[in-house]
C-alpha beads as a LAMMPS data file, in Angstrom:
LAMMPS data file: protein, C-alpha beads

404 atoms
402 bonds

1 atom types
1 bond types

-500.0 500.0 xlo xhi
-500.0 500.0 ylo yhi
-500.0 500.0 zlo zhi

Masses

1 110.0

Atoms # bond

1 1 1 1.516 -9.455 19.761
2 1 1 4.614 -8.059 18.434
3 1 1 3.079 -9.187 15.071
4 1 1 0.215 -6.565 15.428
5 1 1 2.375 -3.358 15.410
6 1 1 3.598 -4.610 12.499
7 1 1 0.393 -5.334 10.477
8 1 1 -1.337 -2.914 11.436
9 1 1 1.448 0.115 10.385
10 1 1 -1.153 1.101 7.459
11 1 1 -3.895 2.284 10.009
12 1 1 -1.267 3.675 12.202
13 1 1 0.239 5.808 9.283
14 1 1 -3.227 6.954 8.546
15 1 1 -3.075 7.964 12.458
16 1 1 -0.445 9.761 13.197
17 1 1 25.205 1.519 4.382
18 1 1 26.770 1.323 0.824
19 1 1 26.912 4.613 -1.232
20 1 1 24.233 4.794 -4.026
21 1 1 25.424 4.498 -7.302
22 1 1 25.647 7.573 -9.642
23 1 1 22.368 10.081 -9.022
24 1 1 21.335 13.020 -10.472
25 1 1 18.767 14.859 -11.905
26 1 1 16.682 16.960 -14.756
27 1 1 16.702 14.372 -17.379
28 1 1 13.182 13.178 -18.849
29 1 1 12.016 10.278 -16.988
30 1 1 12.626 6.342 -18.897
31 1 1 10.007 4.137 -19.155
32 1 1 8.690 3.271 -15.837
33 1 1 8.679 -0.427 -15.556
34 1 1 10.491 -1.030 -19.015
35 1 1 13.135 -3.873 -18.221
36 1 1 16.533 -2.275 -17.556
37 1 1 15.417 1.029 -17.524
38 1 1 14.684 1.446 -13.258
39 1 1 18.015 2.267 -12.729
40 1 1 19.915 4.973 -10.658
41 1 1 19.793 8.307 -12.226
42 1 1 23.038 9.035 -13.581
43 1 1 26.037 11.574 -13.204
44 1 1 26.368 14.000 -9.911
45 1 1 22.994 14.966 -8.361
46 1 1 22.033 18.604 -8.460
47 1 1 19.481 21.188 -7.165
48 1 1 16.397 19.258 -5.766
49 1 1 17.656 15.554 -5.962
50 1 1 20.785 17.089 -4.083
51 1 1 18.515 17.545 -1.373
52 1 1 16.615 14.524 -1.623
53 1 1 19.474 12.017 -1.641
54 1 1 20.826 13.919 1.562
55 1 1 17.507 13.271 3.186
56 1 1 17.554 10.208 2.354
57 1 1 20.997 9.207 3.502
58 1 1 20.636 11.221 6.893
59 1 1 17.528 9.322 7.159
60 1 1 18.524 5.961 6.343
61 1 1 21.584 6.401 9.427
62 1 1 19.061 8.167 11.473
63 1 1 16.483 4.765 11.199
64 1 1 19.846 2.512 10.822
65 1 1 18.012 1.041 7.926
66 1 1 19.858 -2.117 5.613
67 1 1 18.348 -0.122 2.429
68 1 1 16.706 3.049 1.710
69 1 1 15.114 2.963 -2.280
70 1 1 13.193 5.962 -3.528
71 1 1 12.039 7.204 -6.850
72 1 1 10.734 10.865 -6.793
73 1 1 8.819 12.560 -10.137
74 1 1 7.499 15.708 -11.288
75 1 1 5.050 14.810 -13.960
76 1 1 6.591 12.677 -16.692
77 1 1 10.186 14.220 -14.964
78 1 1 12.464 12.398 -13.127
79 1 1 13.794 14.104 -10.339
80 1 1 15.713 11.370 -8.502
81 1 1 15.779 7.795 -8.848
82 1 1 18.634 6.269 -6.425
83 1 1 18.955 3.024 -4.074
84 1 1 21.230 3.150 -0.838
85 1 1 22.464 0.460 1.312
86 1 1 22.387 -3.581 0.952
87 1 1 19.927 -5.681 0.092
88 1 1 21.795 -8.523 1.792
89 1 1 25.502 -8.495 3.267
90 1 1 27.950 -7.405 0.675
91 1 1 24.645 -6.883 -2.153
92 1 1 24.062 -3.596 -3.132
93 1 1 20.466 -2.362 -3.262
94 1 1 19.456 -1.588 -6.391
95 1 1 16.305 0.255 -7.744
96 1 1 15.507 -2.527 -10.036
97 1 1 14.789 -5.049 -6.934
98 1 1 11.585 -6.245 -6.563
99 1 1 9.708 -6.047 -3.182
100 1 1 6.395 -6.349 -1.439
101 1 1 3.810 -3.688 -2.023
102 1 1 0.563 -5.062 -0.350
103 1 1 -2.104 -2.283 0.496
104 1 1 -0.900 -1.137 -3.486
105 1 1 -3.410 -3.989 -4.593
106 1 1 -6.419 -2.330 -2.619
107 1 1 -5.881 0.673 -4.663
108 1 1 -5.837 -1.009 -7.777
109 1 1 -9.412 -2.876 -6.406
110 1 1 -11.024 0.239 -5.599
111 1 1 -10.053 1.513 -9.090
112 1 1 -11.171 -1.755 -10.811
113 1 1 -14.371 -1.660 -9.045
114 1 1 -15.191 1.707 -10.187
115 1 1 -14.419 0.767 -13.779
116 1 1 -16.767 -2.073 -13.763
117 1 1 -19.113 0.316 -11.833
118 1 1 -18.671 2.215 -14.838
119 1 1 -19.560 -0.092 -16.858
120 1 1 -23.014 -0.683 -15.729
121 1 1 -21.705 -4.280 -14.390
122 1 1 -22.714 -3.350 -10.513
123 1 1 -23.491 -0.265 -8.051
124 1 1 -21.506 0.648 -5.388
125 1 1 -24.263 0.377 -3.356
126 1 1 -25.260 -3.264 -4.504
127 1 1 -25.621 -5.595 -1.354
128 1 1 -22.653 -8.008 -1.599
129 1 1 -24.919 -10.860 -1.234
130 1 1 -25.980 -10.240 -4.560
131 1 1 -22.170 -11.695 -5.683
132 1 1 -21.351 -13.497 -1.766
133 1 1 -24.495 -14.779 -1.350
134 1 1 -23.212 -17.129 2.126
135 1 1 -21.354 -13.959 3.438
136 1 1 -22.990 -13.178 6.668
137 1 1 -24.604 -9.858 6.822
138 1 1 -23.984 -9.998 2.822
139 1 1 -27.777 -8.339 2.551
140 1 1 -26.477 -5.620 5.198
141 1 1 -23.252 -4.686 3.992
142 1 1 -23.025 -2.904 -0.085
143 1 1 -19.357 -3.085 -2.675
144 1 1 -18.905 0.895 -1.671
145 1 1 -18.479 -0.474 2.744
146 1 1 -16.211 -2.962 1.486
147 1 1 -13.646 -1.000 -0.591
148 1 1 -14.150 2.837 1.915
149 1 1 -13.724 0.515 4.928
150 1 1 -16.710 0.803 6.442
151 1 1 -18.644 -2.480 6.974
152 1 1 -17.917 -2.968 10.325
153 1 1 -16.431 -6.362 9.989
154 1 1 -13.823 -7.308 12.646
155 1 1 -9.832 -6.949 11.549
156 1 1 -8.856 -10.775 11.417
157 1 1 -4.980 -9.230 12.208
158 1 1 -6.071 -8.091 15.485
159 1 1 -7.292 -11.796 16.225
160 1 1 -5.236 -13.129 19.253
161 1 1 -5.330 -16.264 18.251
162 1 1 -4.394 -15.371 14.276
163 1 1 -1.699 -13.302 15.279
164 1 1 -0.175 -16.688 17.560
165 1 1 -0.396 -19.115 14.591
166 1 1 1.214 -16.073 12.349
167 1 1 3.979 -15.412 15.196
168 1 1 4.584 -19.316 14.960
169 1 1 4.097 -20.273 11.743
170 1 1 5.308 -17.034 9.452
171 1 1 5.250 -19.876 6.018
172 1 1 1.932 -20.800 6.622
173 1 1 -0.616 -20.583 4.033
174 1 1 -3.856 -19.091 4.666
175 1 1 -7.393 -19.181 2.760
176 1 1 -9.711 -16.450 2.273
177 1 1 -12.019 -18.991 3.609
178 1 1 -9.740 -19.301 6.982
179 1 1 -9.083 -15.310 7.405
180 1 1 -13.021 -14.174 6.795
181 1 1 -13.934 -17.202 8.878
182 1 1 -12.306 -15.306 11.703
183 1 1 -13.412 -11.642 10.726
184 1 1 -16.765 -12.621 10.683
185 1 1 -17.417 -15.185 13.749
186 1 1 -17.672 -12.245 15.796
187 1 1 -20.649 -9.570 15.948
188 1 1 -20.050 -6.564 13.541
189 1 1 -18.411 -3.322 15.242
190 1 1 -21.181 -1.234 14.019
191 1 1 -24.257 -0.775 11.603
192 1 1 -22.753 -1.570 8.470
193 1 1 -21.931 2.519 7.148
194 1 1 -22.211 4.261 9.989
195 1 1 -18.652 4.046 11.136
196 1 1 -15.047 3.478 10.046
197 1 1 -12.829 0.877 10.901
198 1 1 -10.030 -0.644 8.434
199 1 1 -10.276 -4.398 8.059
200 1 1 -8.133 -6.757 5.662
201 1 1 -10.989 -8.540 5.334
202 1 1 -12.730 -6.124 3.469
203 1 1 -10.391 -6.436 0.470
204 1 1 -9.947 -10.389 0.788
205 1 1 -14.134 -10.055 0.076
206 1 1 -14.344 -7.489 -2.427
207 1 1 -11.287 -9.390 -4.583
208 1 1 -13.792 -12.235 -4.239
209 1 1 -16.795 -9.972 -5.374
210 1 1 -14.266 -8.733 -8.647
211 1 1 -14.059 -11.861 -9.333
212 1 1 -18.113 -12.763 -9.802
213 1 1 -18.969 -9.467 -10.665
214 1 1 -16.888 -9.584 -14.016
215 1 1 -16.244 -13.262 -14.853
216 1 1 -12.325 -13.263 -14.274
217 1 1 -9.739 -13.981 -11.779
218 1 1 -8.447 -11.671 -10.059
219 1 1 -5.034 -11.913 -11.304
220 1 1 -6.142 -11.712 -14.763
221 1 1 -8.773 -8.442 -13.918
222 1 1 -5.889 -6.310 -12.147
223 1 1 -3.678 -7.276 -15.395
224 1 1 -5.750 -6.364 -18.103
225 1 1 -7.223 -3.178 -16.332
226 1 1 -4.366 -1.831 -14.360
227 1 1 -0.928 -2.969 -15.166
228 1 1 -0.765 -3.526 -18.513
229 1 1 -2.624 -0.122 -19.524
230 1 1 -0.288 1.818 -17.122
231 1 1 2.958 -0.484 -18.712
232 1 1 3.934 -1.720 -15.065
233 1 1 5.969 -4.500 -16.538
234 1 1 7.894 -5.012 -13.064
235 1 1 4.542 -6.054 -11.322
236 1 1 3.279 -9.167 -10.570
237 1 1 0.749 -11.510 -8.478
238 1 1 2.236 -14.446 -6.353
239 1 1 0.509 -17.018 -5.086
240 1 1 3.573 -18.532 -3.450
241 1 1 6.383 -16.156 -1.387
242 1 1 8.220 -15.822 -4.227
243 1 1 9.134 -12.719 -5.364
244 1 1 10.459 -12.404 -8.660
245 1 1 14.964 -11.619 -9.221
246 1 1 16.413 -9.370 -8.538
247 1 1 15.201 -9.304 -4.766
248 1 1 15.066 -6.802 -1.959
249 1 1 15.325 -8.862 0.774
250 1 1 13.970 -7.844 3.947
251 1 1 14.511 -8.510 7.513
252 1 1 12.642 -8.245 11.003
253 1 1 13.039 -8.241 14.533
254 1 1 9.015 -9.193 15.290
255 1 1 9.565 -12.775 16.617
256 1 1 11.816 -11.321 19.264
257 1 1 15.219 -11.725 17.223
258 1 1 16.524 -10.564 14.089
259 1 1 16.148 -12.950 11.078
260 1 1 15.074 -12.971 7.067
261 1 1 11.474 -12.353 6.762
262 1 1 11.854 -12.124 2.683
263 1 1 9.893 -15.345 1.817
264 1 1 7.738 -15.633 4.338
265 1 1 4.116 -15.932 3.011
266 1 1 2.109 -13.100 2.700
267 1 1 -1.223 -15.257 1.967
268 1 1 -2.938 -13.414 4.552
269 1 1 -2.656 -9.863 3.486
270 1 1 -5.246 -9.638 1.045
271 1 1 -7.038 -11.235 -1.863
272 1 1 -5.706 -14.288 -3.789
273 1 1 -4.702 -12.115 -7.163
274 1 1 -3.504 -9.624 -5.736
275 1 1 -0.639 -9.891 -3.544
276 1 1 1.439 -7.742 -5.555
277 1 1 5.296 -7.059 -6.036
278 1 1 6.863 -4.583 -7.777
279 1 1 9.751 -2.415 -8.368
280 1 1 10.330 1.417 -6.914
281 1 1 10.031 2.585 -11.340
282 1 1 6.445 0.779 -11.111
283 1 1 5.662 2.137 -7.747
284 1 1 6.320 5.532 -8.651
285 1 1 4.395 5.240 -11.972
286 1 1 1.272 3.406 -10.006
287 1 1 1.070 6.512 -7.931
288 1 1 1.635 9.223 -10.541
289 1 1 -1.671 7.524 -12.459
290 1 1 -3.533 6.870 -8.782
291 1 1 -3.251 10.539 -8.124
292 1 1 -4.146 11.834 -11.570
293 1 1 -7.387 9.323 -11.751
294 1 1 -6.087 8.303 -14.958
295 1 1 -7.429 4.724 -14.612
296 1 1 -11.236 5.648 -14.223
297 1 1 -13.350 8.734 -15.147
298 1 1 -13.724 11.949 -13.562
299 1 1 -16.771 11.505 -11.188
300 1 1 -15.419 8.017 -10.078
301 1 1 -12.343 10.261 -9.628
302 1 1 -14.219 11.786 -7.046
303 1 1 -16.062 8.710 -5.325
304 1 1 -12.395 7.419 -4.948
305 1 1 -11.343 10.285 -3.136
306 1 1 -14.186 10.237 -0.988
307 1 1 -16.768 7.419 -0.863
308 1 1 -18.796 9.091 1.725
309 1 1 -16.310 8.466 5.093
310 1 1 -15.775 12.542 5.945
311 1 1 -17.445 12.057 8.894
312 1 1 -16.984 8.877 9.876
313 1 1 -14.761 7.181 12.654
314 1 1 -15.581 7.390 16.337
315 1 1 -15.243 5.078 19.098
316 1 1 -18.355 3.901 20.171
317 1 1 -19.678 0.626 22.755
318 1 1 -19.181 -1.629 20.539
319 1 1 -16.115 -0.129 18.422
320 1 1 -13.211 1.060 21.008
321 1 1 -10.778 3.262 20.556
322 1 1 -7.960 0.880 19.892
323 1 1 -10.102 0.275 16.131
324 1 1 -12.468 3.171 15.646
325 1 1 -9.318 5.133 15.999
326 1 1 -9.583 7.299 12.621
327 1 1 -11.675 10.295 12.784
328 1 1 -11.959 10.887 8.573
329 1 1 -12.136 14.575 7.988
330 1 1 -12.092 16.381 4.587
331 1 1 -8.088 16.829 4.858
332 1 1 -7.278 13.443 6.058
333 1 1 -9.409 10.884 5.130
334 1 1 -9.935 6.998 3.744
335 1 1 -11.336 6.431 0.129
336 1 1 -12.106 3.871 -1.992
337 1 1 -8.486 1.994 -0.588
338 1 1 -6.589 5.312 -1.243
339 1 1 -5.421 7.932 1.700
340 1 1 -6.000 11.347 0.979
341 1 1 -3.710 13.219 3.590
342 1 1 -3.484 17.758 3.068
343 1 1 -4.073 16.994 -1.096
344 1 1 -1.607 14.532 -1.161
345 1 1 -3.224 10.540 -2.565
346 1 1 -1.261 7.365 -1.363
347 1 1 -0.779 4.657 0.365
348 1 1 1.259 3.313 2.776
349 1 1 1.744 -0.499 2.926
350 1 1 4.221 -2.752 5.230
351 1 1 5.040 -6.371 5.855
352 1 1 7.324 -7.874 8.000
353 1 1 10.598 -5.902 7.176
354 1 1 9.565 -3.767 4.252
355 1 1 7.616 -0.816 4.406
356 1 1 7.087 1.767 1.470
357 1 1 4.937 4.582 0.643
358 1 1 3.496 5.688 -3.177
359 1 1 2.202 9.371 -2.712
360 1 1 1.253 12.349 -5.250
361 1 1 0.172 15.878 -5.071
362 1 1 -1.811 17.127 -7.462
363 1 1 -1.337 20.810 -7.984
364 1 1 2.920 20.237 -7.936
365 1 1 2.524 17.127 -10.417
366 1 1 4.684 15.425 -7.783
367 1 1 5.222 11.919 -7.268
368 1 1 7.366 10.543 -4.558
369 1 1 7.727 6.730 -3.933
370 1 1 10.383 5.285 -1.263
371 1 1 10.656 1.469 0.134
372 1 1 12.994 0.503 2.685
373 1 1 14.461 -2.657 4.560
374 1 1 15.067 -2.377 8.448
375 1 1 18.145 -3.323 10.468
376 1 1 18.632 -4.857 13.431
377 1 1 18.333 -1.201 15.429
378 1 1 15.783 0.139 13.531
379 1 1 12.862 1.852 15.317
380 1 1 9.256 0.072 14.802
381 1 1 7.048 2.064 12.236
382 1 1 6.979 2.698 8.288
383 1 1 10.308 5.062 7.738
384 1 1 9.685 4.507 4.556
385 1 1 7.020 7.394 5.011
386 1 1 9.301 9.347 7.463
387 1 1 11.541 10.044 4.170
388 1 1 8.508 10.873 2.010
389 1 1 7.436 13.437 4.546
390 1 1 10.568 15.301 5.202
391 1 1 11.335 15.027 0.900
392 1 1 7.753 16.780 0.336
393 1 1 8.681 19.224 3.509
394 1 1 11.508 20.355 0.918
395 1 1 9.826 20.175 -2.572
396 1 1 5.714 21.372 -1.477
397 1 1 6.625 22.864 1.881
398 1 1 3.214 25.149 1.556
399 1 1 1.617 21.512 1.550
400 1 1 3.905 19.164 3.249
401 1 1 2.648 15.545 3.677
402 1 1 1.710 15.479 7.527
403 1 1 0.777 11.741 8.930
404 1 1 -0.835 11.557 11.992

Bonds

1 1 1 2
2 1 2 3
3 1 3 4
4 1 4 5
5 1 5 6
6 1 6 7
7 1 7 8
8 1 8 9
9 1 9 10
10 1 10 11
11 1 11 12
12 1 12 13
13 1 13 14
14 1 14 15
15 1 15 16
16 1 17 18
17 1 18 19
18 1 19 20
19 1 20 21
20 1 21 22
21 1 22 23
22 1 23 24
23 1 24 25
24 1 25 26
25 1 26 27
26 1 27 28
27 1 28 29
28 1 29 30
29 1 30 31
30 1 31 32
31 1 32 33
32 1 33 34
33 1 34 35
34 1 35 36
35 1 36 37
36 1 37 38
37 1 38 39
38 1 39 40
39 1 40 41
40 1 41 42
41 1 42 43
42 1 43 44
43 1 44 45
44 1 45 46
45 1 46 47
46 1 47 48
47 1 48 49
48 1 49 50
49 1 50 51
50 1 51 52
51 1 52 53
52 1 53 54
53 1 54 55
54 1 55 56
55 1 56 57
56 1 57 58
57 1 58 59
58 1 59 60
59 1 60 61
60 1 61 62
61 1 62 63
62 1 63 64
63 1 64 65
64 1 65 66
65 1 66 67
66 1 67 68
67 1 68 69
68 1 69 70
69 1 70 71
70 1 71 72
71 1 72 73
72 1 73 74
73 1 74 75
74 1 75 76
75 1 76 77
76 1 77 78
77 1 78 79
78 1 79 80
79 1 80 81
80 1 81 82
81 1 82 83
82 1 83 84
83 1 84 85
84 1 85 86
85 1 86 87
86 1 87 88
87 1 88 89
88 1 89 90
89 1 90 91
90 1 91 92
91 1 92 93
92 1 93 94
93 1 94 95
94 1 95 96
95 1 96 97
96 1 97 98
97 1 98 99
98 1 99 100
99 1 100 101
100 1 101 102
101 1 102 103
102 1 103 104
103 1 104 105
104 1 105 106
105 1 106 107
106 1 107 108
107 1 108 109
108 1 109 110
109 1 110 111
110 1 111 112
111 1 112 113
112 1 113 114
113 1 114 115
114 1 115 116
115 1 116 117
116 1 117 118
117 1 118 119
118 1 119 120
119 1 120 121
120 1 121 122
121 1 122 123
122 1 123 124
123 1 124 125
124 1 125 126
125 1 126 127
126 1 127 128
127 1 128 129
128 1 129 130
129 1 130 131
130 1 131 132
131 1 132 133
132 1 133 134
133 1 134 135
134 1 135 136
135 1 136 137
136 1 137 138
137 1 138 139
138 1 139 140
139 1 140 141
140 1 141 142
141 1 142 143
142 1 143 144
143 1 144 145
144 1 145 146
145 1 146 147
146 1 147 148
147 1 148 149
148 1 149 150
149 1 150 151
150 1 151 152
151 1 152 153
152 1 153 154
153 1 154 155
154 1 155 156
155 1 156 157
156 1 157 158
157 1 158 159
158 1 159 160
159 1 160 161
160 1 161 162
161 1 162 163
162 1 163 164
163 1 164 165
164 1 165 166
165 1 166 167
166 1 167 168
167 1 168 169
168 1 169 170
169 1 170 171
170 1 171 172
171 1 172 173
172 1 173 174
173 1 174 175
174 1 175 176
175 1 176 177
176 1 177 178
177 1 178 179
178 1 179 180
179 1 180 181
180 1 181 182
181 1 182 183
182 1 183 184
183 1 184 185
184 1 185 186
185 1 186 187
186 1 187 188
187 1 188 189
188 1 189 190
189 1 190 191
190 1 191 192
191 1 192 193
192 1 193 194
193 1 194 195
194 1 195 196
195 1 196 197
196 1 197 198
197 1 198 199
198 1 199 200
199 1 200 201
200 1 201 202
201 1 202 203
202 1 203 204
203 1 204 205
204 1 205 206
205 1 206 207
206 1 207 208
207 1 208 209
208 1 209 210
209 1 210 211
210 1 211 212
211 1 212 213
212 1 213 214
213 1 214 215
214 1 215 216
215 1 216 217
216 1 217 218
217 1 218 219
218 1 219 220
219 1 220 221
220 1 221 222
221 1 222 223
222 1 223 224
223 1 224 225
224 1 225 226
225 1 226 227
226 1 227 228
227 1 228 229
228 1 229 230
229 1 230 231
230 1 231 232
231 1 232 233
232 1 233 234
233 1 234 235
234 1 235 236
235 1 236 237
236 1 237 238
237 1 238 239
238 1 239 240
239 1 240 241
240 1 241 242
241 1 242 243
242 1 243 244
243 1 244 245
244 1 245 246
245 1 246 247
246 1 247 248
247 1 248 249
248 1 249 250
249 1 250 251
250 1 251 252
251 1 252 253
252 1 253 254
253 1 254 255
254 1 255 256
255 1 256 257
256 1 257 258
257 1 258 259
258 1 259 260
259 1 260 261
260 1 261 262
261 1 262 263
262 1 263 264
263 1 264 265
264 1 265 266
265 1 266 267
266 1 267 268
267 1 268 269
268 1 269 270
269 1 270 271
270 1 271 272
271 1 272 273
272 1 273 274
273 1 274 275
274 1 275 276
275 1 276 277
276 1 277 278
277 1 278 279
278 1 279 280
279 1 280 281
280 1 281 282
281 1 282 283
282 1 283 284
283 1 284 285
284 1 285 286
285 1 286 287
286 1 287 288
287 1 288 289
288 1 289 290
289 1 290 291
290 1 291 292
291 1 292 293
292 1 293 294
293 1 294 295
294 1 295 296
295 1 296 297
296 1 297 298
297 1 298 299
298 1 299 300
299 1 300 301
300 1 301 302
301 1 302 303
302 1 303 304
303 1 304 305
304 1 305 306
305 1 306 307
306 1 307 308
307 1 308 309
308 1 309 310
309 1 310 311
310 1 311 312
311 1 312 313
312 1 313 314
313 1 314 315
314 1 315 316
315 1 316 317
316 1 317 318
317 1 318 319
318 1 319 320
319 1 320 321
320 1 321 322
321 1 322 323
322 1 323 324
323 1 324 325
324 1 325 326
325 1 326 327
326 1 327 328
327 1 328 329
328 1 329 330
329 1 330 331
330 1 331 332
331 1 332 333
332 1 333 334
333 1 334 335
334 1 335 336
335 1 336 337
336 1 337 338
337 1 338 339
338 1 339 340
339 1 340 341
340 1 341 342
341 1 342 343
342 1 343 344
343 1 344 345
344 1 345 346
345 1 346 347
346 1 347 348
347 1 348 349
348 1 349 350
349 1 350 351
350 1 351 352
351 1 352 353
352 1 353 354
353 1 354 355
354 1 355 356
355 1 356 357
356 1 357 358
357 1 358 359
358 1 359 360
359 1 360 361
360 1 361 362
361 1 362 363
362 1 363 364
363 1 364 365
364 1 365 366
365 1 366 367
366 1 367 368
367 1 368 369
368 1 369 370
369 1 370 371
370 1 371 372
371 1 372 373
372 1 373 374
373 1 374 375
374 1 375 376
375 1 376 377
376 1 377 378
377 1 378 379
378 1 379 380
379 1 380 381
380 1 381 382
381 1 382 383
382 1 383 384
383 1 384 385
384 1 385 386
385 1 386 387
386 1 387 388
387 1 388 389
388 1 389 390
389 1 390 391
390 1 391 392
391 1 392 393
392 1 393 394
393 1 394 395
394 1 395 396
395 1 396 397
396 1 397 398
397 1 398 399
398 1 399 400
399 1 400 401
400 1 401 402
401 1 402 403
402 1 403 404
């Protein structure tokens, strides 16, 4: 089960080394995602990403973490971009490396969905039989439970037996077919919107439902309507562990010893198309245009701040505690696969060694966007967040980033 505390660090967070080369501040920022340009900022580091970089290097000997990467922005203005610690023995980290960003993808799904919404191409509210016509309780369950969370379909990573073949068999690959098998050969949790419970399977069916509702793969749909309008040129889909050079490798202590858990296949996490890396430039510039809803239009803005789940998120009979564990209220609350926590829009994903964090404020224009690699000592949990918290506790301290 040590697998579980791990996969399930995105619900949780909604719930409660070397020196870095050359930093500093003020400059405009470069081209996020342009090849060569993520690099450190250069000369001394002054005023604000003084005080970021010594957060970050208190925190990454606090958390004993291999690598601490962060990228922080006020509007188009770079504040800080810096790396600390290795990647692997005797390899620098760099901010150019490319790592895992998982729950990233659900983001860019909800925001894809409401484009095509948009469009006139499908309703939120359309029954997902209409596009999964064998999904049972397709009639039951609409696009808009699917991407807020809320179709009460089991979480197939809280599966005992799922999370023993994972534990034993971390290269695996998995089907959709395999993973929604498993979510849905239970009974649901709940009435289909009357509740909240996050489930990967959600996004492993609405990728699918992308997919028929416009015609393309998935990896193709997320290109053309996400990356390459917002010039993310240091993202990609994998179907295979790879992960594009140059690498942030990761490890993990969650098999009961510490070993490389870089390449092991993340086939599970989501839909086929979208199991994303990226670099900490692309991160940053992902959540800059999340939080401004630059990629869809004002009232969709809205919907993917709040899809209707204020409100939702009790235990019930047939929903414990241990999953119906989010009560959403107006200041911390689920979306459309976004996490609105005190005004601030992000998410928070994690897998297996890396954990990172993409989060923006409106009203400051501020953008901060860490990843980090854990040690052998490191405590469980997304620090990756930690550092995002205490950095907006110093640059919005009237509206710190709180986690639960």
């Amino acid at each position: 089960m040590r697998r579980t505390r791990t996969v399930l660090l995105c619900i949780a967070g909604l719930m409660g080394a070397a020196l870095p080369a050359g930093t500093a501040a003020g400059g405009p920022a470069s081209a996020a995602g342009a090849p060569g340009a993520c690099v450190s900022s250069p000369g001394p580091a002054r005023g604000d990403a003084r005080e970021i970089l010594d957060i970050a290097r208190r925190s990454q000997r606090e958390f004993a973490l291999n690598s601490v990467i962060l990228r922080v922005s006020s509007g188009d203005r770079e504040v800080l971009t810096t790396a600390l610690g290795e990647s692997m023995t005797g390899v620098p980290a760099e901010p150019s490396m490319h790592f895992r960003t998982g729950s990233v993808a659900i983001v860019y799904m909800g925001a894809v969905l409401l484009q095509l919404v948009e469009q006139g191409k499908a309703s939120l509210d359309d029954p997902v039989s209409r596009w999964l016509p064998d999904l049972p309780h397709g009639s039951e369950i609409t696009l808009r439970m699917l991407g807020s969370s809320t179709s009460g379909l089991h979480d197939y990573v809280t599966d005992p037996a799922f999370l023993a073949e994972l534990e034993a068999a971390p290269f695996r690959e998995w089907t959709p077919a395999e993973v929604v098998a498993i979510a849905t050969r239970q009974p649901l949790l709940y009435d289909p919107g009357t509740n909240w419970s996050y489930s990967h399977a959600n996004f492993v069916l609405l990728g699918a439902a992308l997919e028929k509702i416009s015609g393309l793969p998935l990896e193709r749909l997320l290109t053309e309507r996400v990356v390459k309008p917002l010039g993310l040129s240091q993202t990609s889909n994998q179907y295979t562990p790879q992960i594009p050079d140059p690498v942030l490798h990761a490890f993990t202590s969650e098999r009961g010893t510490y070993e490389e858990s870089t390449f092991w296949n993340p086939s599970w996490t989501t839909a086929p198309g979208a199991v994303l890396v990226q670099n900490i430039c692309d991160l940053d510039r992902s959540a800059r245009a999340i939080g401004t809803g630059e990629l869809v239009s004002a009232k969709s803005f809205r919907t993917q701040l709040d899809p209707g789940t204020v409100g939702l998120g009790h235990a019930t009979s047939s929903c414990p505690a241990s999953v119906c564990l989010l009560t959403n209220t107006a200041a911390h609350h689920f979306g459309l696969g976004v996490i609105v926590v005190n005004g601030w829009i992000l998410t928070n994903p994690s897998f297996s060694g890396y954990a990172a964090i993409q989060a923006y404020l409106p009203p400051k224009k501020l953008s901060i966007s860490v990843t980090v690699t854990k040690g052998p000592k490191s405590p469980e949990g997304n620090s990756a967040q930690t550092i995002a918290e205490r950095i907006s506790a110093a640059l919005a301290p009237e509206q710190a980033l709180k986690m639960r």
